[in-house]
C-alpha positions, 0 to 999 in steps of 0.5 A: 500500500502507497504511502499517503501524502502529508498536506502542508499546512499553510504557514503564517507568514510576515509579509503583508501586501498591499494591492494598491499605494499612493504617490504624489496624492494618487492612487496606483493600483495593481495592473497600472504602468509605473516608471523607475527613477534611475531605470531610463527608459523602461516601464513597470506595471505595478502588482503590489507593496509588500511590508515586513512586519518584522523590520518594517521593510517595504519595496514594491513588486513589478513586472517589467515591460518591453514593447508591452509584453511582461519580461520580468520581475523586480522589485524597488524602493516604494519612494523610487516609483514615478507615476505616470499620468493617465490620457484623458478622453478628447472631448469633441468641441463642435 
């Protein structure tokens, strides 16, 4: 008779994410593109701030983006993300 698999039980963790940040007044949530200070060129799309509860650390999870295909994963200081500001809708003025 086969041995019968252990469950792993979930474990607690320290690590608390936060699906959405503010910068500069605004709201950025999960999903939004984002750039880097010091990351010429490149944009992000945001997943989420991550906080240790144990030290008090926090950075930011992104997905780094070339011609508009995820490539991928970093992370970053929260006070390093530059938001970028949404197009507004052309209103037709006739």
């Amino acid at each position: 008779m086969a041995r019968k698999k252990k469950l792993l039980s979930e474990q607690p963790t320290h690590l608390v994410k936060h699906y959405e940040m503010g910068v500069d007044g605004h709201v950025i949530t999960k999903g939004d593109i984002i750039k880097i200070y010091g990351q010429h060129g490149t944009k992000f799309k945001f997943d989420c701030l991550v906080t240790n509860t144990n030290n008090g650390v926090q950075w930011i999870d992104c997905f780094e983006l070339y011609n508009g295909i995820i490539q991928s994963w970093r992370s970053f200081r929260p006070d390093m993300v530059k938001r970028i500001p949404k197009r507004r809708k052309r209103v037709n003025r006739n």
